[in-house]
C-alpha positions in Angstrom: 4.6 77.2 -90.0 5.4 75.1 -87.0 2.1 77.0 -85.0 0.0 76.2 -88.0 0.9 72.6 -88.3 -0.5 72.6 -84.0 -3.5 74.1 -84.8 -3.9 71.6 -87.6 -3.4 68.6 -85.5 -5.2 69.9 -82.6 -8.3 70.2 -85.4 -8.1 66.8 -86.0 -7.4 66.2 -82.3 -10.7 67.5 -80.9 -12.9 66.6 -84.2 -15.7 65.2 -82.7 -15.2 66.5 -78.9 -18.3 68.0 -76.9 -17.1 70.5 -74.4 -19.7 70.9 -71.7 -20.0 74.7 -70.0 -22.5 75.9 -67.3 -23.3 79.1 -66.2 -25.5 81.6 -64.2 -28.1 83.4 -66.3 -26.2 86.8 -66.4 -23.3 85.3 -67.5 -24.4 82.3 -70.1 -27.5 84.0 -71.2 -25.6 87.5 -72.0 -21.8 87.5 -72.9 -20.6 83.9 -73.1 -22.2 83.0 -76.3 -19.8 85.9 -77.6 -16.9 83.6 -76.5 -18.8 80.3 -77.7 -18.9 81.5 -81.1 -15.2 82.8 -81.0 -14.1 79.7 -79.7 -16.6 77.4 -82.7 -14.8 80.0 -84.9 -11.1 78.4 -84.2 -12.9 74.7 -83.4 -15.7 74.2 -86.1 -16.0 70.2 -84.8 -16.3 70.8 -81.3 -19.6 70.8 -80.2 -20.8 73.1 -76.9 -23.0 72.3 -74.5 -23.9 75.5 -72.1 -26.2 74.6 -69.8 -27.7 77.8 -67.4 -28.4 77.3 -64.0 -28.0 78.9 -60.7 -24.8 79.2 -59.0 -25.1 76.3 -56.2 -26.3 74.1 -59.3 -23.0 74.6 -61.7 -21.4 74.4 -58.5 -22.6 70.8 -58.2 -22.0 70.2 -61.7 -18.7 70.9 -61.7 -18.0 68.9 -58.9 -20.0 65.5 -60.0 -18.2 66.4 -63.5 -21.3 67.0 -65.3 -19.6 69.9 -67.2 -15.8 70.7 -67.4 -16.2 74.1 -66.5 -18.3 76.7 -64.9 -18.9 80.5 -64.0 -21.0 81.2 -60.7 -21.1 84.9 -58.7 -18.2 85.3 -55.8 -19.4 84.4 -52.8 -20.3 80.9 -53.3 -17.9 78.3 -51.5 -16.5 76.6 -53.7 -15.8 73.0 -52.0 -14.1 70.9 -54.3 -13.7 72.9 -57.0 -10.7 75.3 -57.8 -11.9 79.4 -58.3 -10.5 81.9 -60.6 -11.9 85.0 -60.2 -12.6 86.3 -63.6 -14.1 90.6 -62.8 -15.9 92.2 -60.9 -18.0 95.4 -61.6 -20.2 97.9 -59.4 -23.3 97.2 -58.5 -26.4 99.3 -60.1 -29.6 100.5 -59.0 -32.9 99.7 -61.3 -35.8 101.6 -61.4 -39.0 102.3 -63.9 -39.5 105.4 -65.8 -40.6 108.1 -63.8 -39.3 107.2 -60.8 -38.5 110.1 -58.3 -35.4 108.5 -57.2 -34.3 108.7 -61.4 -33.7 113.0 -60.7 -30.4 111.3 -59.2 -27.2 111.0 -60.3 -26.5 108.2 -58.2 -28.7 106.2 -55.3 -26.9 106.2 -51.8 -28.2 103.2 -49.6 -30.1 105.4 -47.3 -32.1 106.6 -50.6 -33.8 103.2 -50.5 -35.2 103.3 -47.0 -38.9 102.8 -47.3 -38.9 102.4 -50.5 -41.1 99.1 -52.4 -38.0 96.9 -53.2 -37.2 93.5 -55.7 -35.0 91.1 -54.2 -32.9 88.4 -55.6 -33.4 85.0 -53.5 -32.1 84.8 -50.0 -29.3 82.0 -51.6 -28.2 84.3 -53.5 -24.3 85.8 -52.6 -25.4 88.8 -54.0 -28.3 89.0 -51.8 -26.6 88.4 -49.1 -24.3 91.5 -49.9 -27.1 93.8 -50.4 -29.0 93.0 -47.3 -25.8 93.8 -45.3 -25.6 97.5 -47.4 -29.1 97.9 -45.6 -28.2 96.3 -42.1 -25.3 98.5 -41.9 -26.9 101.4 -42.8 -29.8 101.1 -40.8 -32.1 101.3 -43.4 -35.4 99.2 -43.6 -37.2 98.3 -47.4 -40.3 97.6 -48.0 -40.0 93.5 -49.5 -42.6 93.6 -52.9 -41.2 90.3 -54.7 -38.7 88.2 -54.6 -36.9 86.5 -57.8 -34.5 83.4 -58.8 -32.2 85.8 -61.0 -31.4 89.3 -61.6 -32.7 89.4 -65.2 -36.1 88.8 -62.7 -35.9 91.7 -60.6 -35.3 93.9 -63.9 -38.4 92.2 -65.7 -40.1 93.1 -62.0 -38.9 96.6 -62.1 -39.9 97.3 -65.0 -43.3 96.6 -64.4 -43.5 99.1 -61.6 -43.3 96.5 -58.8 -40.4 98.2 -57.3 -36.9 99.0 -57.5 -34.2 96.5 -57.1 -29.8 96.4 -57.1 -28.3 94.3 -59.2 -25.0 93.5 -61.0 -25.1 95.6 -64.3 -24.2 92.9 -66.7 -27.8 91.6 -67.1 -28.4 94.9 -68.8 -26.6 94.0 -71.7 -27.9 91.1 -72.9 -30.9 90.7 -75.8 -34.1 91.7 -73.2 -34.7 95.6 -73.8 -35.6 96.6 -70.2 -37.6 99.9 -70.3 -35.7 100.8 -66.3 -33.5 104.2 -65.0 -30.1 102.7 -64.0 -27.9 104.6 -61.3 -24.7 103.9 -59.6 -25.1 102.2 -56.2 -23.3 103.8 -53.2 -21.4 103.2 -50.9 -19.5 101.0 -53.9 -20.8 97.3 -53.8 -19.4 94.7 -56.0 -20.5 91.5 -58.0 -18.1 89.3 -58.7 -17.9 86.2 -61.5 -15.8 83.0 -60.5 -14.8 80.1 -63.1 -14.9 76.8 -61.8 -12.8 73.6 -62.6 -13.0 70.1 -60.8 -10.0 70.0 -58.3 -7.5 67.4 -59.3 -8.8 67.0 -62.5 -6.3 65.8 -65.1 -5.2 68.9 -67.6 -7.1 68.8 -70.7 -6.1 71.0 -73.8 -9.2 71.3 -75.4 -10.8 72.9 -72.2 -7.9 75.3 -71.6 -8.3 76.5 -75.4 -11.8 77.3 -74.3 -11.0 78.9 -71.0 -8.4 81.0 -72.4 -10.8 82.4 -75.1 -13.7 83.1 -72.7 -11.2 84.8 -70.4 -9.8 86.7 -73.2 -13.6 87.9 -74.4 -15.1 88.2 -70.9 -12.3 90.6 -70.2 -12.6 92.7 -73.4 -16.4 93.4 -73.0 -16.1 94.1 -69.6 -13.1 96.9 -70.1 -15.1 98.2 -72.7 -18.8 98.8 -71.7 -17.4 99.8 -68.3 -15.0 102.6 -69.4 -17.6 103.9 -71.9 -20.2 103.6 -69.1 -22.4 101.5 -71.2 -24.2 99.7 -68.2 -26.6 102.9 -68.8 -29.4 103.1 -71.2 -29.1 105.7 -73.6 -30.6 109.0 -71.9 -34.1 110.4 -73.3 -33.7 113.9 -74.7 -35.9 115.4 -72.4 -34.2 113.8 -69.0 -30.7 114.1 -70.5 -29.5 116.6 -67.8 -30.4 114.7 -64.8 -28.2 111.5 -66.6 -24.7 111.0 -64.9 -21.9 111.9 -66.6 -23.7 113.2 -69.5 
């Protein structure tokens, strides 16, 4: 009774309240409308703003307090913010149907060398991960495009322009993307920080939020990663060169 009476008053509380939330594309345009709507569930009055940008931008927006909170890939410094790192999963490699690289099971990084190749933006931390993978390994691609995100490289990929590495969560989003999708090795990960203004003063309202897109984030993570489901669905016909099938 006494937790019901809280929830009442913190209904009235926040009645009226916008709570402002930015985002990288593969984050805000693919699972964090799933904890929007669970969150609008529990605060019908609370209005949401989430606004999709690039990393450095929610960065900046964070800072200047232009939203309260916001979810960028690891990597980026985060200045005058504070950083909670909320998962990280295994990088992916993309390809279109037909590939010869798709016989695979899984793409090593000296599998790539030579071959026409869709890269994310030089600013990008995950960019700057994968071009290390090559330099390390000595190998040498052949640059076909570049893109601003990773839902980009997949549209790119698609199209035939080339094959590309990127971190799997764009694949489950809305946008059917007809690509072959392999595990990446040596093991590379992406990782997904959420950002708060350093020193700001507590705020209840925001925390309910952060706790529920924690709480979801983390839940469809465990789930499409222990039932592999970063992979498309396997055609009949190429079902034996599929890993793990």
């Amino acid at each position: 009774l006494q937790r019901l009476s809280e929830v009442a008053a913190g209904l009235v509380q926040f009645r009226g309240r916008e709570l402002r939330i930015g985002s990288l594309p593969a984050l805000g345009l693919v699972l964090l409308p799933k904890a929007v709507a669970v969150f609008q569930a529990r605060y019908p009055d609370v209005r949401v703003v989430l606004g999709v940008a690039e990393s450095t931008t929610i960065r900046e927006w964070v800072t200047y307090q232009q939203v309260e909170a916001g979810y960028v890939e690891e990597g980026i410094e985060p200045l005058e913010c504070d950083a909670h790192l909320l998962f990280r999963v295994p990088a992916v490699v993309v390809m279109h149907r037909g590939h010869p690289l798709a016989r695979r099971r899984e793409i090593r990084v000296t599998d790539l060398h030579g071959q026409n190749f869709v890269h994310l933006w030089r600013g990008h931390a995950e960019r700057r991960q994968i071009d290390a993978a090559l330099a390390q390994a000595r190998v040498s691609v052949v640059a076909k495009a570049e893109t601003q995100y990773a839902t980009g490289v997949c549209a790119l990929v698609a199209a035939g322009v080339g094959i590309g590495v990127v971190n799997p969560i764009v694949l489950l989003g809305a946008a059917a993307f007809d690509v072959e999708v392999r595990p990446f090795l040596p093991k590379m990960e992406f990782g997904i920080l959420e950002l708060s203004r350093r020193g700001r003063r507590p705020d209840a309202l925001l925390g309910e939020f952060v706790q529920t897109a924690r709480a979801e984030l983390g839940a469809i993570i465990r789930e499409r990663h222990s039932a592999d489901s970063f992979r498309p669905q396997a055609r009949k016909k190429a079902s034996e060169d599929r890993p793990g099938r």
